[in-house]
N, CA, C and O atoms as a DFTB+ gen file, in Angstrom:
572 C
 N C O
     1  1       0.843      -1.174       0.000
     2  2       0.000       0.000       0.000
     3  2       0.888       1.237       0.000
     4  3       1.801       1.251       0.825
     5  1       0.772       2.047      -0.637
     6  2       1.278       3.379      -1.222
     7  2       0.594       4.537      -0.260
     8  3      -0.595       4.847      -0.332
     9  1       1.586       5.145       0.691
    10  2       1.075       6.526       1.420
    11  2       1.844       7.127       1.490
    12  3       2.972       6.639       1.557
    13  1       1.635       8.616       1.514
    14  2       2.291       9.652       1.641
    15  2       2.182      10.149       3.097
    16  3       1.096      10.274       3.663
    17  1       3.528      10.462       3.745
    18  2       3.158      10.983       5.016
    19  2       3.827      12.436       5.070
    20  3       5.000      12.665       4.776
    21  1       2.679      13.585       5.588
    22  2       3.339      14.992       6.021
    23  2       4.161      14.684       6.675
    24  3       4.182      13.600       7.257
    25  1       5.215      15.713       6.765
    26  2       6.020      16.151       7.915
    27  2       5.740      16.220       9.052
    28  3       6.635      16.216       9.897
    29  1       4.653      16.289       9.338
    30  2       4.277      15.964      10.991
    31  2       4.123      15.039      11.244
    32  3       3.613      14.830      12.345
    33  1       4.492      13.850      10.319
    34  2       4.721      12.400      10.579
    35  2       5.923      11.601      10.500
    36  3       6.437      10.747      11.222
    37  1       6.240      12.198       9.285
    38  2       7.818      11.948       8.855
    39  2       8.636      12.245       9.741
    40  3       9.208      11.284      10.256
    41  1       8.965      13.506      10.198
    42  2      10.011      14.650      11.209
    43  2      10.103      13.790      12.488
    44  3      11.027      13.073      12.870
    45  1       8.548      14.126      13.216
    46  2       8.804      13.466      14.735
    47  2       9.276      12.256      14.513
    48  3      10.396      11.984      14.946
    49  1       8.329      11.040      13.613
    50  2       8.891       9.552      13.757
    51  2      10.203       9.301      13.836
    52  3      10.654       8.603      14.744
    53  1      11.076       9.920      12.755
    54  2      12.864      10.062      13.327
    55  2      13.171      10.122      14.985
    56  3      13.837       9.345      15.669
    57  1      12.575      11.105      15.298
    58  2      13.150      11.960      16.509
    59  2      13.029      11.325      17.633
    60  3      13.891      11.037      18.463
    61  1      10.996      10.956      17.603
    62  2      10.266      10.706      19.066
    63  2       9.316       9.331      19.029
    64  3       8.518       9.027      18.142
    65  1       9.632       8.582      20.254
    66  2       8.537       7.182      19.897
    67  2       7.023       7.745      19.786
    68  3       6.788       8.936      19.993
    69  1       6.266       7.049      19.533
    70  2       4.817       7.152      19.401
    71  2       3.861       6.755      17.839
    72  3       4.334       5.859      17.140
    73  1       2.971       7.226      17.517
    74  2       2.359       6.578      16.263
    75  2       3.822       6.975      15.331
    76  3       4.604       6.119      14.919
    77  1       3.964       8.366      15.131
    78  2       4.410       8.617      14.231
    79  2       6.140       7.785      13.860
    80  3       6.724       7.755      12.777
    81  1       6.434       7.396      14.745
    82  2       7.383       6.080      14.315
    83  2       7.065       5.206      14.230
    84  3       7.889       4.624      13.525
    85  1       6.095       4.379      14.567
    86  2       5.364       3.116      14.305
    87  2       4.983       2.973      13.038
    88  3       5.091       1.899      12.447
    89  1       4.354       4.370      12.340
    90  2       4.438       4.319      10.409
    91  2       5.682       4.309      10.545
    92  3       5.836       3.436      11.400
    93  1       6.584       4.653      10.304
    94  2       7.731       4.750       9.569
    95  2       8.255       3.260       9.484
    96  3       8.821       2.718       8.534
    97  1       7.949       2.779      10.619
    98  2       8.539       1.364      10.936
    99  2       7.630       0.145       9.950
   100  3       7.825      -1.023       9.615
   101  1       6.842       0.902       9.790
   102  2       5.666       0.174       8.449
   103  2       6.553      -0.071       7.522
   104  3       7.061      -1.184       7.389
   105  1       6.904       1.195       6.597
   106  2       7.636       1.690       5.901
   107  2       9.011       0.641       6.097
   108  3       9.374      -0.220       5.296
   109  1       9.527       0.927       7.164
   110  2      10.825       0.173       7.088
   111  2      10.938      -1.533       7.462
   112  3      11.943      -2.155       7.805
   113  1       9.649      -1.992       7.280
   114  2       9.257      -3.076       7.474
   115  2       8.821      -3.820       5.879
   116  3       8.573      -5.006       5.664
   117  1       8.830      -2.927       5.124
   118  2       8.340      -3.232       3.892
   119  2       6.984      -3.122       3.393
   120  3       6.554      -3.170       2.240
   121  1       6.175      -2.903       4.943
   122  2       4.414      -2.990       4.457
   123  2       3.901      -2.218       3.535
   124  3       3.253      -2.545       2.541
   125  1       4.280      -0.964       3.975
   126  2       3.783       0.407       3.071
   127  2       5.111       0.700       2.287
   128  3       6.217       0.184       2.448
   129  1       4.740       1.597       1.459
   130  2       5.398       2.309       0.134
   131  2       5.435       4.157       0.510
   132  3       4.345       4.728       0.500
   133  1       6.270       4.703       0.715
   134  2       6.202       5.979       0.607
   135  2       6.178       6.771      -0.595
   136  3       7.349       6.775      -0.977
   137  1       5.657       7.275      -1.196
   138  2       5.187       8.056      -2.182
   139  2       5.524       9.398      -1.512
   140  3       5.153       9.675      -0.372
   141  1       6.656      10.664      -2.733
   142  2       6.761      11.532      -2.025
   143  2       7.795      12.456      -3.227
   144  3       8.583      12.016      -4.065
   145  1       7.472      13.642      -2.952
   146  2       7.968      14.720      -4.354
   147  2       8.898      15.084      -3.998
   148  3       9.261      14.786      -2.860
   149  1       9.692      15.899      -4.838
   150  2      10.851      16.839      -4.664
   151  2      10.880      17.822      -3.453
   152  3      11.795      18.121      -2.686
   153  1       9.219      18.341      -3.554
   154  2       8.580      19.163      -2.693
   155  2       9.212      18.876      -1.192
   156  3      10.065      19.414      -0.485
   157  1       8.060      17.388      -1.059
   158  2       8.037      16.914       0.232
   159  2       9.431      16.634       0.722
   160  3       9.588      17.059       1.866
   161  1      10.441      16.078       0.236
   162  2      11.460      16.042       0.298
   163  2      12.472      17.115       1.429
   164  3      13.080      17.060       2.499
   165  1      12.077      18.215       0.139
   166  2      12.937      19.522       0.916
   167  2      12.356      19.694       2.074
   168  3      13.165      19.747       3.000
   169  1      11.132      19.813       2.405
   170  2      10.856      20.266       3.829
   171  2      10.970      19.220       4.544
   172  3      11.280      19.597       5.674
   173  1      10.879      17.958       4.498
   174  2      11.447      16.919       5.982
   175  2      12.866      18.055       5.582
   176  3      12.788      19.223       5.964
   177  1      13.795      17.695       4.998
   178  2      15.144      18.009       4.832
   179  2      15.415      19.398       5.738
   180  3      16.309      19.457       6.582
   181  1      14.392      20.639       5.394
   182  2      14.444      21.535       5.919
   183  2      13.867      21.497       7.394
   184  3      14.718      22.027       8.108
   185  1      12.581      21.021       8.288
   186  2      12.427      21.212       9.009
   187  2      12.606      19.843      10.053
   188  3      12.075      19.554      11.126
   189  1      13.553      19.202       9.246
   190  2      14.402      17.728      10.572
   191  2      15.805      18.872      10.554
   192  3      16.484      18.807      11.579
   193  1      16.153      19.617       9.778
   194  2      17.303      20.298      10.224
   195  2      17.083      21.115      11.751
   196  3      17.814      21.301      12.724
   197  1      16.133      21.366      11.515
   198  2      15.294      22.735      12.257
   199  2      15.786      21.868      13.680
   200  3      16.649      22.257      14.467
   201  1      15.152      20.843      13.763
   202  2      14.507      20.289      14.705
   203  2      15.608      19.349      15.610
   204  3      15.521      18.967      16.777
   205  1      16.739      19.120      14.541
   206  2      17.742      18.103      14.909
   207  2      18.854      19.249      15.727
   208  3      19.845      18.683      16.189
   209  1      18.800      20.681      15.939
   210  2      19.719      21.546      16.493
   211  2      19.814      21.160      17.736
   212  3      20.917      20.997      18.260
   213  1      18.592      20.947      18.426
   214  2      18.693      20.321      19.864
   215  2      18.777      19.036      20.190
   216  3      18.934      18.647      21.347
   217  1      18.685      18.350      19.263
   218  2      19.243      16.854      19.228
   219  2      20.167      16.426      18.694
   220  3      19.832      15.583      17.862
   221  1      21.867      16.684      18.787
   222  2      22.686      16.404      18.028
   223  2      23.261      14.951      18.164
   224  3      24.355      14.641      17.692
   225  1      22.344      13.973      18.929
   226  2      22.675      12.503      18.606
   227  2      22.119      12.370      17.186
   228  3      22.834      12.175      16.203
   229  1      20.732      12.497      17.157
   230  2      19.926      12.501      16.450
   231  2      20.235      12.512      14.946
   232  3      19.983      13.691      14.695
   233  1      20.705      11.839      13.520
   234  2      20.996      12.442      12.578
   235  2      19.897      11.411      11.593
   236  3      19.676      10.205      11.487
   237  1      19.389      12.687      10.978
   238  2      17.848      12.769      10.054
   239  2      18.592      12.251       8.506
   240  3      17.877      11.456       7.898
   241  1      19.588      12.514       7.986
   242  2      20.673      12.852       6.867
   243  2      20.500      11.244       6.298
   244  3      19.985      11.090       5.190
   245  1      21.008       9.886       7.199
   246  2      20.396       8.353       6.840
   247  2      19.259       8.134       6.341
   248  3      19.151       7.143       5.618
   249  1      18.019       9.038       6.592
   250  2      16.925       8.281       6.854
   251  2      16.680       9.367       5.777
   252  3      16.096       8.587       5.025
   253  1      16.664      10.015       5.398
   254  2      16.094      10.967       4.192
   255  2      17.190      10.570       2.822
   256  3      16.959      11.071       1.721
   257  1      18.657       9.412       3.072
   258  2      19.262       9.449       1.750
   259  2      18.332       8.068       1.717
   260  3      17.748       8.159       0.637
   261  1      17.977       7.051       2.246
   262  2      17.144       5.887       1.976
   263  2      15.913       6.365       1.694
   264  3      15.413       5.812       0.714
   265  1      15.169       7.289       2.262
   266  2      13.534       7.497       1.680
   267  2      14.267       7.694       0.293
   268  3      14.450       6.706      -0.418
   269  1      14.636       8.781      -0.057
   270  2      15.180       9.593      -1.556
   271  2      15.414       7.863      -2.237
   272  3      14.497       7.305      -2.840
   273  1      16.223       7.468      -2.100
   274  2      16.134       5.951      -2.938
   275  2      15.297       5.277      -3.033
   276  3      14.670       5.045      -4.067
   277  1      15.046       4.644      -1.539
   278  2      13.748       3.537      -1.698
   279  2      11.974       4.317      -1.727
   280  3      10.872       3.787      -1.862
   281  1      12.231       5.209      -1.607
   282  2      10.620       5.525      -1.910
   283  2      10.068       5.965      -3.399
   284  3      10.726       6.513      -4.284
   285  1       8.973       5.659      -3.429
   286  2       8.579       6.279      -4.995
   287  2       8.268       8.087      -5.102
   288  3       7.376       8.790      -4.627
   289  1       9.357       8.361      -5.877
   290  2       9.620      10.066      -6.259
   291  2       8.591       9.886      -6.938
   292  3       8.296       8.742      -7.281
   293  1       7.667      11.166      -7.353
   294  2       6.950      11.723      -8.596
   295  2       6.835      12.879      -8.444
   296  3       6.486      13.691      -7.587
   297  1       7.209      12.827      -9.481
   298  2       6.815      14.695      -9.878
   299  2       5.083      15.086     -10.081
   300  3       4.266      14.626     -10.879
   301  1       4.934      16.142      -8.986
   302  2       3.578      16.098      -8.060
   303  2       3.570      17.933      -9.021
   304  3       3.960      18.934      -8.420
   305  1       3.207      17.981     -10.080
   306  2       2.594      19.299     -10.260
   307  2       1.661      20.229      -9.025
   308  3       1.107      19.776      -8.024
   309  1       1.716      21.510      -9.452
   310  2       0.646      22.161      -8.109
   311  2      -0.675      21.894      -8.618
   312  3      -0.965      21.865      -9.814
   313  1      -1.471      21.700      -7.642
   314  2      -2.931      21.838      -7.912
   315  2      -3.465      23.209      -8.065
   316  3      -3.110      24.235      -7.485
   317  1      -4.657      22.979      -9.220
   318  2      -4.819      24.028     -10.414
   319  2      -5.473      25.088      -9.121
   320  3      -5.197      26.286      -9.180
   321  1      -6.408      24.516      -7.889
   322  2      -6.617      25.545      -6.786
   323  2      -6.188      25.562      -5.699
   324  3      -5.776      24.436      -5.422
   325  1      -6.043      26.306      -4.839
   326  2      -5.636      26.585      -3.046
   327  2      -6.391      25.078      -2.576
   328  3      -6.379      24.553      -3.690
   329  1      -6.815      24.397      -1.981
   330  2      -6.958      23.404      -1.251
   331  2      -7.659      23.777       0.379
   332  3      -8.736      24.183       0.816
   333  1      -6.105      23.295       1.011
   334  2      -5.771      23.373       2.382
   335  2      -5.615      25.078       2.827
   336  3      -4.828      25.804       2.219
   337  1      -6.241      25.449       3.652
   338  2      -6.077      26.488       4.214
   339  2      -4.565      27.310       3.912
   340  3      -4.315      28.343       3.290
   341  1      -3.666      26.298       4.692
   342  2      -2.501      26.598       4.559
   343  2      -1.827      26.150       2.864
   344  3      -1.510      24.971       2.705
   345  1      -1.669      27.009       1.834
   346  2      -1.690      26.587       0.738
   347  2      -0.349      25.062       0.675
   348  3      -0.362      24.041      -0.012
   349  1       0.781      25.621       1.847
   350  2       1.596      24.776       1.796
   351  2       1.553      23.083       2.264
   352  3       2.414      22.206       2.337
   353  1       0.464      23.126       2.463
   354  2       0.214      22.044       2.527
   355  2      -0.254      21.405       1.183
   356  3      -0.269      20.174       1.196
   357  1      -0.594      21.943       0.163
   358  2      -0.844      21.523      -1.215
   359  2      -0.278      20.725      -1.826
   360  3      -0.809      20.064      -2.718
   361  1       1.271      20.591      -1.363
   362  2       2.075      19.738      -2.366
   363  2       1.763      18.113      -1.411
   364  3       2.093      17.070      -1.976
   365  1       1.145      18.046      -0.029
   366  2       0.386      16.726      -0.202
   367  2      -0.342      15.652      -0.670
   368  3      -0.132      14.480      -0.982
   369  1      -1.489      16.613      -0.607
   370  2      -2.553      15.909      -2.062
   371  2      -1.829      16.472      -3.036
   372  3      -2.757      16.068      -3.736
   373  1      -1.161      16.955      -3.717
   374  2      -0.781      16.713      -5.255
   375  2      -0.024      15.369      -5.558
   376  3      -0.150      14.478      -6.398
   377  1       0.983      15.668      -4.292
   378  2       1.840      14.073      -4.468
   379  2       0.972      12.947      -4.130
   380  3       1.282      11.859      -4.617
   381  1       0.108      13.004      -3.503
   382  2      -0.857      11.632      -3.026
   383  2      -1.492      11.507      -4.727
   384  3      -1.037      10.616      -5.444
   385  1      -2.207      12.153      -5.092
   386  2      -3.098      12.580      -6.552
   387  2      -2.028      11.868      -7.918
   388  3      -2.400      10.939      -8.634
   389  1      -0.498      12.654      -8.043
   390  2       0.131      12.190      -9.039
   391  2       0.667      10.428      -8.663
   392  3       1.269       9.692      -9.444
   393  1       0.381      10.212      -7.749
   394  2       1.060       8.820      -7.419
   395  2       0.342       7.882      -7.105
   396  3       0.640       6.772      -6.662
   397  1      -0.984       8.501      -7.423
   398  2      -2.311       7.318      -7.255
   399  2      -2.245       6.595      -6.229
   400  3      -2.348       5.368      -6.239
   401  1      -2.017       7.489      -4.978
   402  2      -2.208       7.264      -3.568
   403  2      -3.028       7.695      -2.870
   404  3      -3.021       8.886      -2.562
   405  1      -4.236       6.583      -2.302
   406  2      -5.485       7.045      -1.676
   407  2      -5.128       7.544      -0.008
   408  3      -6.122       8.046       0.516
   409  1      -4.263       7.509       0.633
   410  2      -4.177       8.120       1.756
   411  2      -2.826       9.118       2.292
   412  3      -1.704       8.879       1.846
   413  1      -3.016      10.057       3.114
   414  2      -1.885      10.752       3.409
   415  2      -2.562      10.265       4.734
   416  3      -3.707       9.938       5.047
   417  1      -0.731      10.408       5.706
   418  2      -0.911      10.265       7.231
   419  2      -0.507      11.441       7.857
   420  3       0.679      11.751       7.746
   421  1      -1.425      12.315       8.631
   422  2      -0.602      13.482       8.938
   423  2      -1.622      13.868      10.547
   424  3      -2.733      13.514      10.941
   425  1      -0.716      14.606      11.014
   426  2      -1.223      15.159      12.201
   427  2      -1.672      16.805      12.017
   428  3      -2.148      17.518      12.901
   429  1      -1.439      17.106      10.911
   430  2      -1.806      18.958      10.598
   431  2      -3.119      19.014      10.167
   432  3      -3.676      18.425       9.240
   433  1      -3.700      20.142      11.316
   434  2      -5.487      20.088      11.120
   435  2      -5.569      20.709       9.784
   436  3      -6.560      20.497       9.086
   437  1      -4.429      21.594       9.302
   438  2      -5.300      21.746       7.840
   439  2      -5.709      20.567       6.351
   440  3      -6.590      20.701       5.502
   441  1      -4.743      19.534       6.499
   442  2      -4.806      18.330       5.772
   443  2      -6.066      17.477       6.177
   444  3      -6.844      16.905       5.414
   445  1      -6.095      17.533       7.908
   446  2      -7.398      16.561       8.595
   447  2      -8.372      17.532       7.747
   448  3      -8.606      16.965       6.680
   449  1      -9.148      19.009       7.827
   450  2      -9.692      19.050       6.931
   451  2     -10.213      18.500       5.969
   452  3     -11.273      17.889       6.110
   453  1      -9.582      18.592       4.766
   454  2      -9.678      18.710       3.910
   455  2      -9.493      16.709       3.322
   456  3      -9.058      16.732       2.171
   457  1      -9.635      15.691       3.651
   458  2     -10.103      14.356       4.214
   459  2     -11.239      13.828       2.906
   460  3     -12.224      14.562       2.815
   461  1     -11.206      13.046       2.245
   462  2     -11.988      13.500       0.984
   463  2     -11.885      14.390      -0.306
   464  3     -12.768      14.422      -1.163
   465  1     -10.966      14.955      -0.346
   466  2     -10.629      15.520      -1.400
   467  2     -10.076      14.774      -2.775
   468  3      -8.858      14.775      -2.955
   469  1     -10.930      14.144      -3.737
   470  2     -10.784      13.592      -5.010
   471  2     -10.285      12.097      -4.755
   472  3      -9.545      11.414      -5.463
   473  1     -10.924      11.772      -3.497
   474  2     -10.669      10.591      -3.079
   475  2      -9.594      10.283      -2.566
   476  3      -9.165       9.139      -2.720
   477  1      -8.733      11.444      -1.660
   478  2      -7.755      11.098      -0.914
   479  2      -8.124      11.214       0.379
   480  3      -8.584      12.280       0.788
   481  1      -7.973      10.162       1.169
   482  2      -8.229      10.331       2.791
   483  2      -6.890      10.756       3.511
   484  3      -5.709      10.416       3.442
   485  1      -7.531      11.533       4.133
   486  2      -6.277      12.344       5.523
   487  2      -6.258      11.495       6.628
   488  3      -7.401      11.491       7.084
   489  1      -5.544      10.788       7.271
   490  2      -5.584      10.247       8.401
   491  2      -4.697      10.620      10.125
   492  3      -3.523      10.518       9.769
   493  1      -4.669      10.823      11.023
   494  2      -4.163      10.602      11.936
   495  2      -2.942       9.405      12.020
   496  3      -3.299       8.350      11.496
   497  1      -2.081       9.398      12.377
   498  2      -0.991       8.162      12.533
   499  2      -1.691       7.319      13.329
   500  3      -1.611       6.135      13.001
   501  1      -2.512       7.636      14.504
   502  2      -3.221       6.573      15.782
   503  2      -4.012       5.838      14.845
   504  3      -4.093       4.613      14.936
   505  1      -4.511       6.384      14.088
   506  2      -6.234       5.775      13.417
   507  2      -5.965       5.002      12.114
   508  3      -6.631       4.113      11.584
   509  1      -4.494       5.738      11.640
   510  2      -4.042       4.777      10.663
   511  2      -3.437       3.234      11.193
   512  3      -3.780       2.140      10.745
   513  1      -2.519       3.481      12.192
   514  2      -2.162       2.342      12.775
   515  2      -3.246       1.103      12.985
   516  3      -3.131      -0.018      12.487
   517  1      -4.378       1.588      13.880
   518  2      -5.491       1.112      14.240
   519  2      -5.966       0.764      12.958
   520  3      -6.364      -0.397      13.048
   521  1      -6.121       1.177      11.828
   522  2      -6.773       0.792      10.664
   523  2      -5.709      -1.117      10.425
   524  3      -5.976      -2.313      10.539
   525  1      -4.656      -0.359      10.102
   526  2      -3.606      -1.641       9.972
   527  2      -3.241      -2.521      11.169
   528  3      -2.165      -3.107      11.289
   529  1      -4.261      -2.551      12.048
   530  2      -3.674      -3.463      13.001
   531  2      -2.717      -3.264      14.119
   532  3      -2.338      -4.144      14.893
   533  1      -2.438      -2.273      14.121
   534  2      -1.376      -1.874      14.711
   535  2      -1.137      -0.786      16.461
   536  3      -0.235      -0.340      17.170
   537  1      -2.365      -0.832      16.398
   538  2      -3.290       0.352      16.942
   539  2      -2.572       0.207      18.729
   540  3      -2.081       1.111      19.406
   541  1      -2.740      -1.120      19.053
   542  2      -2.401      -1.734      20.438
   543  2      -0.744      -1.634      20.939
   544  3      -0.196      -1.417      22.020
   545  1      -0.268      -1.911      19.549
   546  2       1.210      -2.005      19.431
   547  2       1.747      -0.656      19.629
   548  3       2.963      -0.674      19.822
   549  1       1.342       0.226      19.638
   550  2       2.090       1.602      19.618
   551  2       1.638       1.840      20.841
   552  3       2.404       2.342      21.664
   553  1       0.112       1.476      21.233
   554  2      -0.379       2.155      22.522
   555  2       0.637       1.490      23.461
   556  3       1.212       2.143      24.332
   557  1       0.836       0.248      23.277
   558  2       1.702      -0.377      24.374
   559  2       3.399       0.270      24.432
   560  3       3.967       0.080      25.507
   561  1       4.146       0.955      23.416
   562  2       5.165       1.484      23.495
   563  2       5.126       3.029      24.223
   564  3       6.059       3.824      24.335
   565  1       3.916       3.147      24.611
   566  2       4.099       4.335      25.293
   567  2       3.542       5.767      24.616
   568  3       3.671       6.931      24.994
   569  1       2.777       5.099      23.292
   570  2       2.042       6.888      22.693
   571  2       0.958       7.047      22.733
   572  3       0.478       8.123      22.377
């Protein structure tokens, strides 16, 4: 299964236990497929920099040269209108849309919004987990 995850899923899961590493561990388990643009790219890149200043065990640099390889790139044109409140959130559903991916996983209320849009569902990391089974397994690690 093919998902795209915001940065508010991607970023923390590096950093901090809870859902949002439990996807990733999907991901690095082989279950799911990350689907993800040039776009999406730069901002993990840009805001795990942000974020890794106070964590200098912490290095984001591994885990973003393996997504960049093993995940599926597409070039995610902009959508022809504004969307998401926050326009920057746009290059989500575009990359979910060009990569014929029915779900993004994200924790940003402007994506939860907008949930249904041309048949892409927005999900929570908890509710996605819980969708895949997984729901107990994270609760029990402590998120």
């Amino acid at each position: 299964m093919k998902v795209v995850l915001d940065t508010s899923v991607f970023v923390p899961g590096v950093f901090f236990p809870g859902p949002p590493r439990e996807v990733l561990r999907l991901w690095r388990d082989g279950e799911i497929e990350l689907a993800l643009s040039a776009e999406i790219l730069e901002e993990y890149r840009r805001v795990g920099r942000a974020l890794a200043k106070p964590f200098p065990n912490t290095d984001l640099e591994p885990v973003l040269d393996l997504v960049s390889a093993e995940g599926s790139l597409v070039e995610a044109p902009p959508l022809d209108e504004a969307v998401c409140e926050d326009r920057a959130d746009d290059k989500f559903l575009a990359c979910a849309l060009a990569s014929e991916c029915e779900t993004i996983v994200s924790s940003d209320r402007h994506l939860l919004k907008v949930s249904g849009y041309r048949g892409v569902r927005v999900m929570k990391p908890s509710a996605y987990l819980r969708e895949r089974g997984r729901g107990h397994a994270a609760q029990a690690k402590g998120s």
